[in-house]
N, C-alpha and C positions, 0 to 999 in steps of 0.2 A: 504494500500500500504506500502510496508517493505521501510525503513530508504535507503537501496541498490539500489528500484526501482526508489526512487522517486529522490536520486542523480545521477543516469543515466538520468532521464528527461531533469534533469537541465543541465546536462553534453552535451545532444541531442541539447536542446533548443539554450544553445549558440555557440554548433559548424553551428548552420544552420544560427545565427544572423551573423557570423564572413565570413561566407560564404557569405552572400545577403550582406554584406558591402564590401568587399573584391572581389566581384562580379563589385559593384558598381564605387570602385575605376580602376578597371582595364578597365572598361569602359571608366571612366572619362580621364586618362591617357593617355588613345589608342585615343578616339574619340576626347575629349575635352581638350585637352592640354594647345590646343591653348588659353583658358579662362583663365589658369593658370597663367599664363603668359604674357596676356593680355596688363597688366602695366608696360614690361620691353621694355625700348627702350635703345639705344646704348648710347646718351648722361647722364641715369640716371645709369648705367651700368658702367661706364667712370668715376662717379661720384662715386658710393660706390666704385670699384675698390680704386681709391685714398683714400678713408677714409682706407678701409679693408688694404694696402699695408704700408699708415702711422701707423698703430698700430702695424706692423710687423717690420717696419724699426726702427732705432734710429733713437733719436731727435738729431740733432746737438746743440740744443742748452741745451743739457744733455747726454755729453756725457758717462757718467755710463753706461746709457739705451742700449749701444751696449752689455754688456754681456747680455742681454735677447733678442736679435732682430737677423734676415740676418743678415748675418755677411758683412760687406761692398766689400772685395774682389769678395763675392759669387757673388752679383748685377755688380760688376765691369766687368766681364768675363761672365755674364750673355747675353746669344744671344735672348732669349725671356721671358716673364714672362705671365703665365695663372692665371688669379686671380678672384675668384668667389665664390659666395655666394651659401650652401643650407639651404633649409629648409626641415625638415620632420617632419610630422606629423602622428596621426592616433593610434588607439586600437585595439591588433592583427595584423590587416592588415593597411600598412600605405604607406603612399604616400610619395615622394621627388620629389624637384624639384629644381634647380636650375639653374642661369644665372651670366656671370662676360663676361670679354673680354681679348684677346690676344692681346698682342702688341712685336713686334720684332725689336731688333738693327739692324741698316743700318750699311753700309760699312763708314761711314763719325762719327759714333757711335751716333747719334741722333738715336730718336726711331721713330717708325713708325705708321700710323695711327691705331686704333685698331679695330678688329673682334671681332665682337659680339659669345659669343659660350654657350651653356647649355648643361644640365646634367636633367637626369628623370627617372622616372620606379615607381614600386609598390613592395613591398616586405611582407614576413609573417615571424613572431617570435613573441618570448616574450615580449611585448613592450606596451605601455603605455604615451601620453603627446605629446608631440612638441618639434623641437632642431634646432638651427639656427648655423649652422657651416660657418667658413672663411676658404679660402687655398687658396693660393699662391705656386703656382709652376716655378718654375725656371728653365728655360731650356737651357742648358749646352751646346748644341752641335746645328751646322747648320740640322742635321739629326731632329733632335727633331721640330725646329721650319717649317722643312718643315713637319714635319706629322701635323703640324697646320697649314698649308697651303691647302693642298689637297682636304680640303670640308669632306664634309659628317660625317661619324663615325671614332671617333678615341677614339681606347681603350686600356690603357695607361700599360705594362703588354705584350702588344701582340707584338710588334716587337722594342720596346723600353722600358726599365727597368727605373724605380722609384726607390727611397730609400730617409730617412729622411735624411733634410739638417741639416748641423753644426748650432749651433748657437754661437756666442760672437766673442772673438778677437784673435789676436795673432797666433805665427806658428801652432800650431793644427790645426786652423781652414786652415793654409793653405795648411797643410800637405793632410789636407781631400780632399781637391780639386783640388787637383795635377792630380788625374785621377778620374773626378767625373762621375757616374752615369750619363747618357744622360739627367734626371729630377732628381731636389729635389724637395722636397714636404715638404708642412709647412703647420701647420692648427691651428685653435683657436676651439673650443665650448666655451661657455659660459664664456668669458673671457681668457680662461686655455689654455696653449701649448698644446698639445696632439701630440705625434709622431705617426703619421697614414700612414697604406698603401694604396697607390691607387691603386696598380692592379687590372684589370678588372672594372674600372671605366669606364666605356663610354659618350663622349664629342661630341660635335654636333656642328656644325656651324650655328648659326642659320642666315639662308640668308635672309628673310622676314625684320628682326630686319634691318641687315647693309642693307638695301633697301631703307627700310623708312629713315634711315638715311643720309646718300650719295646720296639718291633721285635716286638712278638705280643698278641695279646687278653687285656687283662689286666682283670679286672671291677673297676671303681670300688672295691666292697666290697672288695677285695685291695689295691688302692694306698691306700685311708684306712685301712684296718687296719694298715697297717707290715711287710706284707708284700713290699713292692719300696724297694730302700731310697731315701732320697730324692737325686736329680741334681743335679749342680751347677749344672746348670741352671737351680734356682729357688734357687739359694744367697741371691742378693741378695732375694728376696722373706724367707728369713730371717731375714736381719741384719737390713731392718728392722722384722719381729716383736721380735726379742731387742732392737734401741734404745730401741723404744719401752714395751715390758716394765718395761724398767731405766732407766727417766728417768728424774730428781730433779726430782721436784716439792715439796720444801719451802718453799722460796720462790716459789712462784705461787699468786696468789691464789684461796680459795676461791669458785668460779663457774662455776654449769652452769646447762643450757638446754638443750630439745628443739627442735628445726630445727619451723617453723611445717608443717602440712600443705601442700600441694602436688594439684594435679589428678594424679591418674597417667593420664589420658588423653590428655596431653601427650603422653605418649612411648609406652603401653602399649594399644596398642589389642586387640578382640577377636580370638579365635584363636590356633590352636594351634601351638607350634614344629613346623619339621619335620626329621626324622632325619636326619641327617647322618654 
């Protein structure tokens, strides 16, 4: 067998193994999701949110920390924040999946109870290993927080435009926000800022999750209006809105910056969440 035939074999062999895994996953994804996901409930959801939203925010009690973090005016004038965890995995063909929760300012500026929401799909490329992403989204406008209200699929791109938020202090940042984009979008991998797009991201309300939780069906649009009061269960995602709110930045110097673009096809492949 010539050196040509038998690297076609090999070339055969693992397009058909990529295929029966890639098969497998999109099974797994379509049917079995729900396994996935299994161990996400709203008060564990509520829990990393606040861890994922403290690493983003500055420390008040450092305040330096604000040239790398939200800028505080951004959260001040912030009508909602999406903030959520993925993960993806997989060789060739790879899976993602993730969950975080929305929470929306009242009219009295407390915040309001949170929705549970995920993100999912299968995608194919060059790819290789595992990546556990953060992102915090900030939403700017009453339009925005009601497309997080409305249930079902919301994909972020389609009738509401994303773009990287500012990060640090001073009038830049607040020149930036004078007419901002309906969403900013903030994200971590592996420690690192990374300036990512989300268009075509699709987000999902997951209504099983705030079920179990609240103990009955309660529509998104009723927990971001202030109609269920909010749990103590996202107390500490609270507190640190209200630190970071009320930081002192007098003394830190003025300097801001947009996180550089990013591939979103790193982490965001095509296709649709599914219901959960």
């Amino acid at each position: 067998m010539s050196f040509v035939r038998k690297f076609q074999d090999v070339v055969l062999k693992a397009q058909e193994q990529a295929s029966v895994q890639g098969g497998n996953l999109s099974r797994q994804m379509g049917t079995g999701s729900q396994q996935l996901t299994s161990n996400f409930t709203l008060e564990k959801e509520s829990q990393r949110a606040a861890a994922t939203l403290e690493s983003f925010a500055a420390n008040p009690q450092h305040p330096q920390s604000a040239l790398n973090a939200i800028p505080r005016e951004v959260l001040r004038r912030a009508k909602g924040l999406a903030i959520f965890t993925v993960i993806k995995a997989g060789f060739v063909w790879s899976a993602r999946v993730g969950s975080g929760v929305v929470i929306a300012r009242l009219t009295d500026g407390s915040w309001s109870a949170p929705s549970c929401i995920g993100t999912g799909g299968v995608g194919f490329g060059l790819q290789i290993g595992a990546d556990l992403s953060e992102f915090v989204i900030v939403l700017n406008s009453e339009e925005a927080v009601k497309a997080f209200s409305q249930g079902g699929n919301l994909t972020i791109g389609g009738n509401l435009s994303a773009s990287a938020g500012p990060i640090g202090t001073g009038a830049a940042v607040n020149s930036a926000i004078q007419h901002p984009s309906p969403m900013f979008t903030y994200s971590k991998s592996k420690g690192l800022y990374a300036g990512v797009s989300l268009e075509g991201t699709g987000l999902v309300e997951r209504v099983e999750t705030n079920a179990a939780f609240y103990g009955t069906r309660i529509p998104a649009a009723d927990l971001l209006s202030g109609k269920v009061p909010p749990p103590e269960a996202a107390s500490a995602l609270y507190d640190i809105i209200e630190g970071a709110e009320g930081m002192d930045e007098s003394s830190v110097p003025q300097q801001s910056y947009l996180p550089p673009p990013a591939d979103k096809s790193a982490l965001f492949d095509a296709g649709q969440p599914q219901q959960h």
